[in-house]
N, C-alpha and C positions, 0 to 999 in steps of 0.2 A: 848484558849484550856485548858481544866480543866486538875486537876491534876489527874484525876481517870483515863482517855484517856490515857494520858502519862502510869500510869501503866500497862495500857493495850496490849499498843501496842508491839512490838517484839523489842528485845534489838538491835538485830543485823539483816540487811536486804541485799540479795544479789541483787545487778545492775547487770544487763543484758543486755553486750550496741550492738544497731544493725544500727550505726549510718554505719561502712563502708558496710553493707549489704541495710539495707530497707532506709538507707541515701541516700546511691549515684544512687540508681537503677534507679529513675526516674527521673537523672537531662540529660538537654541536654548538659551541657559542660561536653567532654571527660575530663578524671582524666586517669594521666597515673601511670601503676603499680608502680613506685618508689613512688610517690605521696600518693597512696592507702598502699601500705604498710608503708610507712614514718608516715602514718594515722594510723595503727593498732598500731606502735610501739608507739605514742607518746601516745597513751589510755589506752595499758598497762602499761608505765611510769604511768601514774596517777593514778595507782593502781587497771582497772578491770580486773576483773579474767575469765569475760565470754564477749567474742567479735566476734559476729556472724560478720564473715567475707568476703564472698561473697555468688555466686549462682551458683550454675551448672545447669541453666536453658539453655533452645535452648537460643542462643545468639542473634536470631531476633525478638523475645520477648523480653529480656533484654539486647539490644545490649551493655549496658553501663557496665555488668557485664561479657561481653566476654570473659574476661582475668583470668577467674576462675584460670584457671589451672597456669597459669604464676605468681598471686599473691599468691598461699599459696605454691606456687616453693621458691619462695625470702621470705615471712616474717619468723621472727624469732619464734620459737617452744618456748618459755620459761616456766620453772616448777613452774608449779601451777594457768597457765594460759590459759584457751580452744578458739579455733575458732572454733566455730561451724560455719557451710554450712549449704544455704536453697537447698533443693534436690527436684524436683516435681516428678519423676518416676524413671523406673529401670533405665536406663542409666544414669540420673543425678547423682543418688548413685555409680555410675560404676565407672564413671570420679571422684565422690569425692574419692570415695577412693584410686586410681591410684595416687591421691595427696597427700596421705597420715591423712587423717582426721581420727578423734577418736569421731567427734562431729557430727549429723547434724540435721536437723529440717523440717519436713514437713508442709505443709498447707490446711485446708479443711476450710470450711466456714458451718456459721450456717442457708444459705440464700441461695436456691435453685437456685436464676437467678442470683447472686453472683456469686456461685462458676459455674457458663454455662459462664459467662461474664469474668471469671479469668483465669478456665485452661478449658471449653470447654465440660464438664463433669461436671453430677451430683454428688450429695455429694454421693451418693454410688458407682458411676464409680471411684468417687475419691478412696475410700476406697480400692476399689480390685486395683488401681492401686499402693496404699502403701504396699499392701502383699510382694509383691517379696525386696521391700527397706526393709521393717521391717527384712524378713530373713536374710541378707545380713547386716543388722548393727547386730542383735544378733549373723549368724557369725564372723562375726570380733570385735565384742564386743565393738559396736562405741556406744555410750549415745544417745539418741533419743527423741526430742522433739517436739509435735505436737499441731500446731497453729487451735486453732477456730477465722478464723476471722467473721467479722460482726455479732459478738456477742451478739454485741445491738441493730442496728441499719444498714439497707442494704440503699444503694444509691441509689436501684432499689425498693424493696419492702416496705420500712421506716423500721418499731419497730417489731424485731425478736423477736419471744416467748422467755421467761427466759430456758423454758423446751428445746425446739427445740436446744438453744448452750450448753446445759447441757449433753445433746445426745449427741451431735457429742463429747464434751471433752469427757466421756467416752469413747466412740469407739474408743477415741484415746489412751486410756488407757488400753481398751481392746485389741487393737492390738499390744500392745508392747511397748508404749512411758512411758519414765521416769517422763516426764513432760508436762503439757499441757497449752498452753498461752492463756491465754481467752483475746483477743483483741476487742478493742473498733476501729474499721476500720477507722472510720469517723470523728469520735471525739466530737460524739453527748448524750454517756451519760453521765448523771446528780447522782449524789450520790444516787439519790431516787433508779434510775438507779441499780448501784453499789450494793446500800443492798439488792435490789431483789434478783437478777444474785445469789450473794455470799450467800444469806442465803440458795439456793435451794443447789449450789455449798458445801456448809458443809454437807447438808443432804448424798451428793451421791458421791461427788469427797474425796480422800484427798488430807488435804488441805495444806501438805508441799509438794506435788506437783502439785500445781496450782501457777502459775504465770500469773500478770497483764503486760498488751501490752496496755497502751493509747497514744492515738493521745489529742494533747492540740486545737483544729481546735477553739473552742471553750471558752477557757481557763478555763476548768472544770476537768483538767490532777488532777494538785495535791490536790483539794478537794476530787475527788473519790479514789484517793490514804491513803488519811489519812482512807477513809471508809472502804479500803481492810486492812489499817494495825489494822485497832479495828478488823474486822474479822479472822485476824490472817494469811492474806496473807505475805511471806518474799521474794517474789522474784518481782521485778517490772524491765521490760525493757525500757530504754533512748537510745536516739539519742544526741550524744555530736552537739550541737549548736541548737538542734530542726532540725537536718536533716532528709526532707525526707517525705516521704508518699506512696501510696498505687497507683501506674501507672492503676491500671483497676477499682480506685472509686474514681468517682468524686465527689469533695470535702472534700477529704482526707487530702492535706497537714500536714504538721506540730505535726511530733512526740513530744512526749515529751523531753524536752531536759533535758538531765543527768545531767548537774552542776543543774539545779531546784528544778529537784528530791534528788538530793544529798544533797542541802540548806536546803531543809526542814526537812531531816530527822535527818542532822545536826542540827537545831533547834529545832527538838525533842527528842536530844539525844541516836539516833539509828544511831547505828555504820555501817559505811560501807566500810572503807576500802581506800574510792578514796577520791581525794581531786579535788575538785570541781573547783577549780582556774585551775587547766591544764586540767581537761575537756574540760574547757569553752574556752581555748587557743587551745586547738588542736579543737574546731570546729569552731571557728574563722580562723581558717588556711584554714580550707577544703573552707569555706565559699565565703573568700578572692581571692583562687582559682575558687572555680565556676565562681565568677563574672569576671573574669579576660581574 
């Protein structure tokens, strides 16, 4: 790694961990709420500040995430710390907010039989179904951020246009989100990949609100990582132990795992905040548990 990259890169980068969210969604061993929050508190322990927490999804779609409302009832609220909720339509927002959320996060895809195979609706049905969520976090003034998944690559269609996920992140900008996750669903691209995506992404997004979502499927996580940090991306989401994947795309498995991401940008001297030894311990806990 040259020394010119190193000056390039962002001094400081924020973790975005969705290990007790897009971690536990698609395992079949039940995790009970003490367990799940025992889970968020030992991640905030290690210092992250954004820990996407459950779903207030229908529960027979994610029956693993049923207990929405029971787990952000027990975890601890601490200052300077967010749990963001993934919310799919008005009544998902209804319930998060009933729990009391300040955070939540939407999902649309850049792949037309994607998002038919995910929630059942096209990426513009999806759309009109975010209007009434979007009102509803700007009235209550909850942060808002919206996921493009199969960014690069659809499990149905293969290799999505660069243009086609650059669309949808707008729209999601347009309609009201602080932040938009340009996710790698699959875990299929390659940094060639990455400077595509990112150079069209400079032209038309900004880019201190764009955040990377990789899946490691592949083990091409933290090479397109170091590609987004020369680009000047600071926000990248982890999964403490690599928990996790995407229940409606196969061949999804295996997020990136946060102490990885955390290793390397502590080898590049970008600050982050978490210490990378109790990541990797509290998802060895979760882990230990699932198999159990």
């Amino acid at each position: 790694m040259t020394d010119r990259l190193l000056q390039r890169v962002p001094r400081r980068v924020t973790i975005y961990e969705v290990g007790p969210r897009d971690g536990l969604q698609n395992e079949a061993t039940a995790v009970s709420v003490e367990s799940k929050i025992a889970f968020v508190e030992a991640l905030a322990s290690a210092g992250l500040t954004w820990i996407e927490t459950t779903s207030f999804v229908n529960p027979k779609a994610v029956p693993q995430l049923a207990d929405a409302t029971d787990v952000m009832a027990g975890v601890h609220r601490r200052s300077g710390v967010r749990l963001p909720v993934l919310v799919p339509n008005e009544r998902g927002m209804e319930r998060a907010l009933e729990s009391g959320v300040d955070a939540v996060a939407l999902f649309a895809a850049a792949s037309e039989t994607f998002s038919q195979a995910n929630v059942r609706a096209s990426i513009d049905e999806t759309f009109e179904r975010f209007l009434p969520v979007v009102a509803l976090a700007k009235q209550h003034s909850v942060w808002l951020r919206g996921y493009v998944s199969t960014a690069f690559h659809c499990p149905f269609d293969g290799t999505v246009k660069v243009e086609d996920a650059i669309a949808v992140a707008e729209r999601l900008l347009e309609i009201g989100c602080d932040e938009v996750a340009i996710a790698d669903t699959i875990g299929r691209a390659t940094p060639r990949d990455t400077d595509a995506l990112l150079e069209l992404a400079l032209q038309r997004l900004p880019i201190e609100r764009v955040a990377l979502h990789l899946h490691d499927t592949f083990g091409l996580a933290l090479a397109n990582v170091i590609v987004a940090l020369d680009a000047g991306i600071t926000v990248f989401d982890g999964s403490a132990g690599g928990l996790g994947g995407c229940p409606f795309a196969p061949g999804a498995p295996g997020n990136l795992a946060t102490e990885k991401l955390v290793g390397l940008l502590d080898g590049m001297g970008v600050e982050t905040g978490v210490d990378a030894t109790a990541i990797a311990a509290a998802g060895a806990a979760m882990r230990t548990l699932l198999q159990s």
